[in-house]
C-alpha positions as CSV (number, residue, x, y, z in Angstrom):
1,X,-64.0,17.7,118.8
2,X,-63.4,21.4,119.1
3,X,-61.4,23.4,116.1
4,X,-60.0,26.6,116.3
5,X,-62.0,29.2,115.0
6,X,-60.5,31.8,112.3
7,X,-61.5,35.1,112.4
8,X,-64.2,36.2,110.7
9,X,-64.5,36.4,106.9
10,X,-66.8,38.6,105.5
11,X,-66.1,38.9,101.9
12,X,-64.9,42.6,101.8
13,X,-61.3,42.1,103.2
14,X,-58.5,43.4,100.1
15,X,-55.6,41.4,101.9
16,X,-55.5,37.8,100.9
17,X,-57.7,35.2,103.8
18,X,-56.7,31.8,104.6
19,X,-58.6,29.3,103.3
20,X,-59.8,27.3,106.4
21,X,-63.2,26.2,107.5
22,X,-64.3,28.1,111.2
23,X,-63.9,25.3,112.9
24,X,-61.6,21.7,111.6
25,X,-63.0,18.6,111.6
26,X,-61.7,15.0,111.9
27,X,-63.0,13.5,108.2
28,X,-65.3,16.2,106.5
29,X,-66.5,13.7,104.2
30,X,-68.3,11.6,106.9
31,X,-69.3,14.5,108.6
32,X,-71.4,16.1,105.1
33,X,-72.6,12.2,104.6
34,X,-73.9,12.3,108.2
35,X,-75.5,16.1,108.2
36,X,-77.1,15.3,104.7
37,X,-78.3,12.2,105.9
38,X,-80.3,13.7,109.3
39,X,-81.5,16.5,107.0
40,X,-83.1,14.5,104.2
41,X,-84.3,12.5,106.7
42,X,-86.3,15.1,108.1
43,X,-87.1,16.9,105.2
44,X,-88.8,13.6,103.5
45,X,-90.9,13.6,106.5
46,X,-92.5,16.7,105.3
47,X,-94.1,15.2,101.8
48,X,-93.4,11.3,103.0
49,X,-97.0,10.9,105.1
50,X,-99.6,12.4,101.8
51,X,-100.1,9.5,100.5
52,X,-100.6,7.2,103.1
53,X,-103.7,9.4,104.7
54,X,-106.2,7.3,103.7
55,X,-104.3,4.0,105.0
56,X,-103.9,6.0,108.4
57,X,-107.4,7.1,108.5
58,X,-109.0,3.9,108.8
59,X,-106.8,2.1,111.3
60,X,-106.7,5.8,113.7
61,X,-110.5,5.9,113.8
62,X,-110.3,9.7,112.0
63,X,-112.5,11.2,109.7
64,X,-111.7,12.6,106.1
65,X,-112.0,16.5,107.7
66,X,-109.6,15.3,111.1
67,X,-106.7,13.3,109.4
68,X,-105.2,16.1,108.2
69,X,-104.4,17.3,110.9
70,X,-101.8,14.5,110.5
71,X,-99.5,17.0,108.3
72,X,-100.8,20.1,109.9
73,X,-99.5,19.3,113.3
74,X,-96.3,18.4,112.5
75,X,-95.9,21.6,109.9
76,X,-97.8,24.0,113.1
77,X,-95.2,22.3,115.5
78,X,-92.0,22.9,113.2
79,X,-92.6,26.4,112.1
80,X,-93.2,27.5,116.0
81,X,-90.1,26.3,117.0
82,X,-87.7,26.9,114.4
83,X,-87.5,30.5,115.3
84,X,-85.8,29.6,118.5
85,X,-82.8,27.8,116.6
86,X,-80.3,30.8,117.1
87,X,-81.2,31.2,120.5
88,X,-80.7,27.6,121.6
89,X,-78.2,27.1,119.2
90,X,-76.1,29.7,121.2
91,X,-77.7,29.1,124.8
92,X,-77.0,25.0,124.5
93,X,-74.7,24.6,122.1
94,X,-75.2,23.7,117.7
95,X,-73.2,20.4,118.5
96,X,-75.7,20.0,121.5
97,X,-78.5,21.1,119.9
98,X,-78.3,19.6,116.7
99,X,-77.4,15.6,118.6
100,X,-80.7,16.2,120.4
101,X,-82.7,16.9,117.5
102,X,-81.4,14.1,115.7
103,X,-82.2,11.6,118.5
104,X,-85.3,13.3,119.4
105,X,-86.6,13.3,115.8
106,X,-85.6,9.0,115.8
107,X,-87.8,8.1,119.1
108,X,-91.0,10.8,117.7
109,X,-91.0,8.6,114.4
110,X,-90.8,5.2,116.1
111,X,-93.5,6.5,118.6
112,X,-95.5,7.7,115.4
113,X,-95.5,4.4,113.5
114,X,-96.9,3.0,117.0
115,X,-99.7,5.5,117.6
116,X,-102.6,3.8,117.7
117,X,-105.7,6.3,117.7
118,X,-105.8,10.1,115.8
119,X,-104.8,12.1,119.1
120,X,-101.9,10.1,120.1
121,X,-100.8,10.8,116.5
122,X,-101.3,14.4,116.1
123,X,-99.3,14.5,120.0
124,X,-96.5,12.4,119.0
125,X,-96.4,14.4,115.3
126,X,-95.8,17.3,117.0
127,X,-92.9,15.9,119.1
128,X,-91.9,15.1,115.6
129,X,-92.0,18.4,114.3
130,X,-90.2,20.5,117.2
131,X,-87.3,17.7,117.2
132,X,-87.0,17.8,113.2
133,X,-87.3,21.7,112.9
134,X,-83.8,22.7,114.3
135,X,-81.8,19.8,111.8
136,X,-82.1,21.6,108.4
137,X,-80.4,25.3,109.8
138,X,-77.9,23.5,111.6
139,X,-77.4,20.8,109.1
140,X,-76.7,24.4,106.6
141,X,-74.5,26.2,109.4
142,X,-72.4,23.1,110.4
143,X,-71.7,22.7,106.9
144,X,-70.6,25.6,106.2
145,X,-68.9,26.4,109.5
146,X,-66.5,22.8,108.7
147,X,-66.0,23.8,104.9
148,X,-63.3,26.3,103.0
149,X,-64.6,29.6,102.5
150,X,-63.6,28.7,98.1
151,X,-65.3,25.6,98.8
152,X,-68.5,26.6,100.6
153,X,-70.3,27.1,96.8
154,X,-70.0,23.6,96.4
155,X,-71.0,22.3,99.9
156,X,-74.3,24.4,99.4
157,X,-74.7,22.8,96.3
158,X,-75.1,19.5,98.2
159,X,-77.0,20.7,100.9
160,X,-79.5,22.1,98.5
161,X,-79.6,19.2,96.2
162,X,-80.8,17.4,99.4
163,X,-83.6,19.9,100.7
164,X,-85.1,20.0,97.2
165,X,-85.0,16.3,96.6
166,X,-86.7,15.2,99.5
167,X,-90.0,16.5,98.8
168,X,-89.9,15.1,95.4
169,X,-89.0,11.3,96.4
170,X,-91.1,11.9,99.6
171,X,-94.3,10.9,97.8
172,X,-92.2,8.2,96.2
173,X,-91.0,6.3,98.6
174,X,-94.7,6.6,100.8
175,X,-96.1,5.2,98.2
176,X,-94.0,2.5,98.1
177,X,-93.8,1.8,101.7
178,X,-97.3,2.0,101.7
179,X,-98.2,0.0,98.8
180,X,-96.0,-3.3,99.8
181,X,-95.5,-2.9,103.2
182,X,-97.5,-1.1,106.2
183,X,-97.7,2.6,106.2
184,X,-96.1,2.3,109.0
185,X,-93.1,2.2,107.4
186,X,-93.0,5.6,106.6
187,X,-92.2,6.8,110.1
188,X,-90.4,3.4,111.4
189,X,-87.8,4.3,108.2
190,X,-86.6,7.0,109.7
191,X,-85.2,4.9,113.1
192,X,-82.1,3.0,111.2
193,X,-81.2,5.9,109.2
194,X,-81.4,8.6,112.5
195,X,-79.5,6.0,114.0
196,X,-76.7,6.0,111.4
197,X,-76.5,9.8,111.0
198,X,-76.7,10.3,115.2
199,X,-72.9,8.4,115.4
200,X,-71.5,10.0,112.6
201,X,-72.7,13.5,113.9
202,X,-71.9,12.2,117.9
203,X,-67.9,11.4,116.1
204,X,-67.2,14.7,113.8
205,X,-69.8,17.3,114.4
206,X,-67.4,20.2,115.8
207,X,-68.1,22.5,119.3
208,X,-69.0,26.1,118.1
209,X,-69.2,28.3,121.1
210,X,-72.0,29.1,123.5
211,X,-73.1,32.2,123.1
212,X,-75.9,33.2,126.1
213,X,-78.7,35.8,126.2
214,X,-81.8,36.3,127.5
215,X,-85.2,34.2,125.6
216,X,-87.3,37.3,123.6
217,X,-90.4,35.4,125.3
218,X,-92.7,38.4,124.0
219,X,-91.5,37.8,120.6
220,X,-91.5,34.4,120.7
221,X,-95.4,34.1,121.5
222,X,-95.9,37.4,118.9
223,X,-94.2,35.0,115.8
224,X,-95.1,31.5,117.2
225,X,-99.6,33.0,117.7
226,X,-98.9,34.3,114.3
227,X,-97.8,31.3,112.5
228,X,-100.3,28.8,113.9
229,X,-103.2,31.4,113.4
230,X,-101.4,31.6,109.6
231,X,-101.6,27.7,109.5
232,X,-105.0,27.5,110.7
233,X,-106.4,29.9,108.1
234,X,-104.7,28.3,105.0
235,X,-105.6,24.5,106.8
236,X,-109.3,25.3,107.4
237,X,-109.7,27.9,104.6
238,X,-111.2,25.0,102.2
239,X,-113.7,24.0,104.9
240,X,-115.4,26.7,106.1
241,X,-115.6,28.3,102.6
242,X,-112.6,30.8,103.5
243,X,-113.6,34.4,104.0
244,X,-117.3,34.2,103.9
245,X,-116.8,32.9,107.6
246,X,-116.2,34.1,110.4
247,X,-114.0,32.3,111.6
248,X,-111.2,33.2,108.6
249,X,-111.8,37.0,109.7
250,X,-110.6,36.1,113.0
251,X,-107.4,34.3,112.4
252,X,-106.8,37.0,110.0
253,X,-106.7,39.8,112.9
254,X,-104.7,37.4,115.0
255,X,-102.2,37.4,112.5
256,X,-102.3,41.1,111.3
257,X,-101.9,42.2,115.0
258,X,-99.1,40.1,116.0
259,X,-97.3,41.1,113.2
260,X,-97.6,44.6,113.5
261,X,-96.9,44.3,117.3
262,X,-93.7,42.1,116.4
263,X,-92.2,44.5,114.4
264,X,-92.5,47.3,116.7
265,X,-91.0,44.6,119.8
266,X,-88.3,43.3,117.1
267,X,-87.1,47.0,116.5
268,X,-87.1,48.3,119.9
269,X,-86.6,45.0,122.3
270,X,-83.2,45.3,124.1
271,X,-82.4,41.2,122.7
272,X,-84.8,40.3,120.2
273,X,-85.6,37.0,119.0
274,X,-83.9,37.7,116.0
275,X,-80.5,39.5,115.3
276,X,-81.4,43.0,114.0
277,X,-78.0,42.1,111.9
278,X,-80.1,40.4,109.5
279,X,-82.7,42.8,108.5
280,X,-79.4,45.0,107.8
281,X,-78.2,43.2,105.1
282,X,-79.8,43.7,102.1
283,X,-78.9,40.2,99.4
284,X,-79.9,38.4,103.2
285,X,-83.9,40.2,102.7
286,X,-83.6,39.3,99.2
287,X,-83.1,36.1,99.7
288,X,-86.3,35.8,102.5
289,X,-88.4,36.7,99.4
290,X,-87.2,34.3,97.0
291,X,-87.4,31.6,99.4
292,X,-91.2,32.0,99.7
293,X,-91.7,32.3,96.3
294,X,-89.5,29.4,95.7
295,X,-91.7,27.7,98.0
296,X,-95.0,28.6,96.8
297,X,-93.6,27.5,92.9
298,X,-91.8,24.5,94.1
299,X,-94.4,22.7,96.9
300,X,-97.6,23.9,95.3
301,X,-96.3,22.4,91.6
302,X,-95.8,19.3,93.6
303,X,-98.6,19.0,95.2
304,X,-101.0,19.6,91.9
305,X,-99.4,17.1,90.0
306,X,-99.3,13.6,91.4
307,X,-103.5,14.4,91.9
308,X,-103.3,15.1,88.5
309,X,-101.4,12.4,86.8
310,X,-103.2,10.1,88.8
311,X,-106.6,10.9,88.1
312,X,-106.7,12.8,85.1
313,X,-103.9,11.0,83.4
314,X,-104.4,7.2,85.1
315,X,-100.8,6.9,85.8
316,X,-100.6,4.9,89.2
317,X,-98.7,6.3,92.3
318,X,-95.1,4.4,91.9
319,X,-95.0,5.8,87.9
320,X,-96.2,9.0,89.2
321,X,-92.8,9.2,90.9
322,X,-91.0,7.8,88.3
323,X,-92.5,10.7,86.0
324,X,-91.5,13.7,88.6
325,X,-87.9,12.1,89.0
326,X,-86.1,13.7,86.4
327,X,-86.3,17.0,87.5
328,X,-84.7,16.3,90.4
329,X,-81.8,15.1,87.8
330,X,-82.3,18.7,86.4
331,X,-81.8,20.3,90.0
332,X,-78.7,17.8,90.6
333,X,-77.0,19.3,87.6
334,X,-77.7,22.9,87.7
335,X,-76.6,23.0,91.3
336,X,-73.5,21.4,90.3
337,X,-72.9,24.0,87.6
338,X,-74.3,26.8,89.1
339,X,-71.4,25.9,91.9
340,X,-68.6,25.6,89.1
341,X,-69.4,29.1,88.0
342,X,-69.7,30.9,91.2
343,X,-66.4,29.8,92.0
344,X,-64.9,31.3,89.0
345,X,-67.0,34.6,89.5
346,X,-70.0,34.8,87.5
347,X,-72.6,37.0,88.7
348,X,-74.6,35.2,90.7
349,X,-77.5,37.9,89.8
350,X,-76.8,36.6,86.4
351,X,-77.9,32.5,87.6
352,X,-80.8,33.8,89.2
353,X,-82.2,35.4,86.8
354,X,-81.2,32.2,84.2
355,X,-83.2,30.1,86.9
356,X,-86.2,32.4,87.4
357,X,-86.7,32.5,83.9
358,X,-86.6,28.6,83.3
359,X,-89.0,28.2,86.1
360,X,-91.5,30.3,84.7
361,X,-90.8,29.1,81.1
362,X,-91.3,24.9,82.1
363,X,-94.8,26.2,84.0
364,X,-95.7,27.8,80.7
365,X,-95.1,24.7,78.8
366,X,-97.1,23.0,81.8
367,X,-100.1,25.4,80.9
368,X,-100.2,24.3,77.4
369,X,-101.0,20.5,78.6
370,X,-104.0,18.8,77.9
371,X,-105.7,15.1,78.9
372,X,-103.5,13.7,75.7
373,X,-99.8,14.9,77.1
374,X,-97.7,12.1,76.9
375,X,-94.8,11.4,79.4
376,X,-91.7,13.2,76.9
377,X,-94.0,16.5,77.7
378,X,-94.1,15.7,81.3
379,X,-90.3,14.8,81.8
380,X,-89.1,17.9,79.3
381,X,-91.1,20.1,81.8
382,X,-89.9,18.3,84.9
383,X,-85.8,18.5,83.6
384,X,-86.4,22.5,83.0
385,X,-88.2,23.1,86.1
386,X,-85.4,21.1,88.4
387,X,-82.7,22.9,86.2
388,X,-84.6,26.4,87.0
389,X,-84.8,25.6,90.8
390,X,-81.2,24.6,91.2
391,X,-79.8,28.0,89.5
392,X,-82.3,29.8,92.1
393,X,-82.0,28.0,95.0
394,X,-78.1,28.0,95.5
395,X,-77.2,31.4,94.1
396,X,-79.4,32.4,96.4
397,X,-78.1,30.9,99.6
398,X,-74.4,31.9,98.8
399,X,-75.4,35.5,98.1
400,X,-77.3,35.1,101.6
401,X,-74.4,33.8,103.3
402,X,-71.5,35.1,101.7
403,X,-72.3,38.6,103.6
404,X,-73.3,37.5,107.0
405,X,-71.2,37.3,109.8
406,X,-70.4,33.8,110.8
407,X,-72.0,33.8,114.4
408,X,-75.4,34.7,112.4
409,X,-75.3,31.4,110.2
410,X,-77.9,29.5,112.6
411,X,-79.8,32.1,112.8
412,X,-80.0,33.1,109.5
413,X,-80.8,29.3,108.4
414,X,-83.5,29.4,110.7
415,X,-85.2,31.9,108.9
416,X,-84.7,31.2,105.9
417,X,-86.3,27.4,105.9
418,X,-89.3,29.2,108.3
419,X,-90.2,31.4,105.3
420,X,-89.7,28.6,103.1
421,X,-91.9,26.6,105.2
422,X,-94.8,29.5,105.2
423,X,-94.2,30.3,101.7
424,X,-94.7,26.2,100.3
425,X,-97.9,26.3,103.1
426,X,-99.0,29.4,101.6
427,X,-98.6,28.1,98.1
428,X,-100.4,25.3,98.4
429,X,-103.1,26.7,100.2
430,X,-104.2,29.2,97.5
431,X,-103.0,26.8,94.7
432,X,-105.4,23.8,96.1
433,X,-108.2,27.0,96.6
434,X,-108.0,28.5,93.1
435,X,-108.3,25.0,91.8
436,X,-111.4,23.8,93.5
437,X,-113.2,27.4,92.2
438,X,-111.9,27.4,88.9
439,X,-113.0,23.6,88.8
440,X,-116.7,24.8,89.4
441,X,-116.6,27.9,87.0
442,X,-115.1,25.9,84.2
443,X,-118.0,22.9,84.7
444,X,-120.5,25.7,84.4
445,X,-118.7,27.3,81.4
446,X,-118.2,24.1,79.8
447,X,-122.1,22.8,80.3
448,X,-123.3,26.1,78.8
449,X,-122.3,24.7,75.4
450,X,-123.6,20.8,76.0
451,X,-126.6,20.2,73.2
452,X,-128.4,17.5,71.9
453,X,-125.3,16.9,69.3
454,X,-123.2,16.0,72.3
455,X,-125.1,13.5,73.7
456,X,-126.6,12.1,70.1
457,X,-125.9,9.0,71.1
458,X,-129.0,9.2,73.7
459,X,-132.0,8.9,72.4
460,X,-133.8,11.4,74.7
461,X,-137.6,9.7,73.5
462,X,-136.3,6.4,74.9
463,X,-135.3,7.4,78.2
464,X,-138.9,6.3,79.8
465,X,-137.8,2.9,78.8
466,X,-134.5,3.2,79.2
467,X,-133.8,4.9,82.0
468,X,-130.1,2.9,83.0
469,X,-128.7,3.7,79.4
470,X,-129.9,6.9,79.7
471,X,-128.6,7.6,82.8
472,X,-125.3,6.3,82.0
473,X,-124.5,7.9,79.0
474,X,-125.6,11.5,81.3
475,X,-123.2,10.1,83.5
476,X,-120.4,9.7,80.9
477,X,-121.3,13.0,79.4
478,X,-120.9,14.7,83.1
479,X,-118.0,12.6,84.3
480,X,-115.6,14.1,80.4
481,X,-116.6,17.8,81.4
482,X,-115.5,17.2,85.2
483,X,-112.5,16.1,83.6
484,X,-111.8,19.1,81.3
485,X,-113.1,21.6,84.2
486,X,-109.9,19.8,86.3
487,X,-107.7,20.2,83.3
488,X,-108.5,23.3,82.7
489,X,-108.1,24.6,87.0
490,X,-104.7,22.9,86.1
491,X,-103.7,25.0,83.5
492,X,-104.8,28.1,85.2
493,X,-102.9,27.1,88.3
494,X,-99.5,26.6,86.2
495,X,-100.3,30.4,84.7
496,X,-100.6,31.8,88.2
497,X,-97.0,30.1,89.4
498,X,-95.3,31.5,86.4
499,X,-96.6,34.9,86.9
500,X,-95.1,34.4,90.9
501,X,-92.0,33.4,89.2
502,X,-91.7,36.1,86.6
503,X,-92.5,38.9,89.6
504,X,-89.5,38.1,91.4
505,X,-87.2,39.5,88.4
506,X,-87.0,43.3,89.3
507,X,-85.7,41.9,92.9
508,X,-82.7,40.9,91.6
509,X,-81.7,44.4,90.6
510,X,-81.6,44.9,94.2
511,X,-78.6,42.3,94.7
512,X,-75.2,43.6,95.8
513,X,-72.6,41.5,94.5
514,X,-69.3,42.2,96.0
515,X,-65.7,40.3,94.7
516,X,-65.1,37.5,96.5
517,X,-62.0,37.1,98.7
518,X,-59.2,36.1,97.8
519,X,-57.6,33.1,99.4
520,X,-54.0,31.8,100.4
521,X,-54.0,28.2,99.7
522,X,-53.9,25.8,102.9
523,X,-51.9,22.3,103.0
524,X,-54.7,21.7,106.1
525,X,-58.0,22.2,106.9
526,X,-60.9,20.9,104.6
């Protein structure tokens, strides 16, 4: 199972590299089929379980405030443990590491479709979530450890195609599941399909060596404190009316002082949690950024519009997915592009920038909608965003990777997807927020200018005797401005994402692009 590592290639070399993976695998083929499999797997777990909340909330015993907790355990679980990827990768294994995951992430989702009241759920979904959290950075790193350096654009164009993907079909295929089977479903799914991607993982996955240091248990606690108290806040925000409580002040001091207190540990400790190296390089700290903002645009955008096209625009939940499938076409072919031309040496600043700017301009044309859009409006939107995210998201990760040290890949993964993971929470958080306020402003705007014109088809004198007609043609009156207040929160919520989007542009300025390597062509190696 074990190839022989090359040295390492860092991008900066003037005498020509060879151009072979780290480490050689048996069939790299089967071995990207069987990453990509254990990593959409996991990452449709993240957005599969939405819909089928109320289903889960009546057979578990749980209350509309309680279920949640559903998603929030398994989001609290997998952001506190994906931090320690680099050091167990190293301690362990990534071959190790990575078949454990898999398996453990099989028997938490059969044990999840079994659970059979609301605690023995939120237990087994946090099982879930610390045996899924370590397969998306080692699902990157193996990948890239088994591929050609010339190749490596291209095999980060597949891994990202899958990542972004999942989330959209997620919603999908829970729906589905939950619609003509059992919901279930959504968690027994994953058992045939871990299955399938633990043997073809157990047959190729390469050894990479061990690499042992001490835990950073003070850092550990300092991050993992930090982002539950995060999760908490943006969780509970919505119920206890955010910072007029209390309560919000206090998980905000929670997080403020273990951040500050990390930082110090992080730049003094003898072996920190993470690498120092990675806070060195500069398109690396970039790249942190642009994946939080590429979370909050990407997850908060999809979580505001199946709500919306299902109860503003009365489109059911399986041609709600239908609808939001296309840009995931849009992503598949920008990523493939964007590939084809970092090969050949266009500045990746130059895609970034391309993508950032079709992001922000499909959530302009999403702020221009109205309760009349038709579905060409919705797909248009949907093509340009996908095609926006795919010139972000892979630029980005090959600029990340292309100047970090090999050894650092697991590592670096790690953190990457955790601020992805905090950014999408954040997004959606403040997204769901703004909405509910601007919701309420816009109602009282909007019944400022109600008269006795709007409602002529009341006759006020008659309502003694009338009372039922009057009351429901009030009630229709009441029900169309709830409806234009939500449309309205919406649009507001589209401006806001394109502003995030257009914020991020001076960053890129920032970017070192170096000239690739060049390579002596292999008869070997994949």
């Amino acid at each position: 199972m074990a190839g022989a590592a090359v040295p390492a290639q860092d991008g900066s070399a003037a005498e020509p590299l060879r151009d072979v993976p780290r480490f050689a695998v048996g069939n790299h083929r089967l071995l990207v089929f069987g990453t990509m499999l254990a990593a959409l797997m996991q990452v449709l777990d993240s957005t599969i379980a939405n819909v089928a909340l109320p289903h889960m909330q009546s057979v578990l015993g749980a209350q509309p405030d309680t279920i949640t907790w559903v998603l929030t355990s398994y989001i609290i679980a997998s952001a506190v443990a994906l931090p320690t990827t680099g050091w167990l990768s190293g301690r362990i294994g990534a071959r190790r590491l990575f078949l454990l995951s898999t398996a453990g992430f099989v028997v938490a989702s059969m044990l999840c479709g079994m659970a059979w009241n609301l605690e023995v759920m939120v237990l087994f979904r946090c099982l879930q979530g610390v045996s899924g959290a370590f397969i998306l950075p080692l699902s990157q790193s193996s990948m890239l450890d088994a591929t050609k350096p010339s190749k490596q654009a291209t095999i980060m164009a597949v891994w990202s195609f899958g990542v972004i993907i999942g989330p959209i079909i997620g919603p999908v295929l829970g729906g589905y599941l939950t619609e003509y089977s059992n919901w279930r479903w959504i968690f027994y799914v994953n058992v045939p399909l871990g299955a399938l991607a633990f043997a073809i993982l157990y047959a190729q996955l390469p050894t990479a060596p061990k690499v042992k240091r001490p835990f950073d248990w003070t850092g550990f606690l300092l991050v993992a404190v930090a982002l539950t108290a995060l999760q908490m806040l943006l969780d509970r925000g919505h119920q206890i009316d955010w910072f007029h409580a209390t309560e919000s002040w206090i998980y905000v001091a929670i997080i403020a002082s273990c951040v500050w207190m990390a930082v110090i540990h992080f730049c003094t400790a003898l072996h920190p949690l993470f690498d120092r190296l990675l806070f060195a390089d500069l398109n690396y700290n970039i790249a942190l950024v642009f994946m939080v903002v590429t979370g909050i645009v990407m997850y908060a955008n999809m979580a505001l519009l199946p709500p919306m096209m299902q109860t503003l625009l009365g489109y059911n939940v399986i041609d709600t997915g239908m609808l939001l499938v296309p840009r995931s076409v849009g992503s598949l072919v920008s990523m493939q592009l964007a590939g084809w031309l970092v090969r050949r040496g266009v500045d990746a600043r130059i895609l970034v920038s391309l993508g950032t700017l079709l992001l922000a301009y499909s959530l302009y044309m999403m702020a221009g909608w109205s309760l009349d859009i038709g579905q060409h409006e919705i797909i248009v939107s949907g093509v340009i965003m996908g095609l926006g995210v795919g010139f972000v998201f892979l630029p980005i990760n090959v600029a990340a990777f292309t100047t970090l040290k090999p050894q650092l890949r697991a590592e670096g993964s790690s953190l990457l997807n955790l601020f992805r993971s905090v950014g999408s929470s954040i997004g959606i958080s403040i997204m769901t927020a703004l909405f509910a306020r601007n919701v309420q402003v816009s109602h009282s705007d909007l019944a400022q200018h109600v008269s006795g014109n709007v409602g002529g088809m009341i006759d006020l004198s008659t309502v003694d005797r009338y009372q039922s007609i009057a009351d429901a043609g009030l009630y229709m009156i009441d029900g169309e401005i709830n409806r234009q207040a939500a449309m309205i929160a919406y649009i507001d919520d589209f401006y806001l994402m394109m502003w995030f989007a257009l914020a991020t542009l001076p960053l890129i300025l920032f970017m070192k692009i170096k000239a690739g390597p060049r390579y002596v062509p292999e008869d070997t190696g994949h």
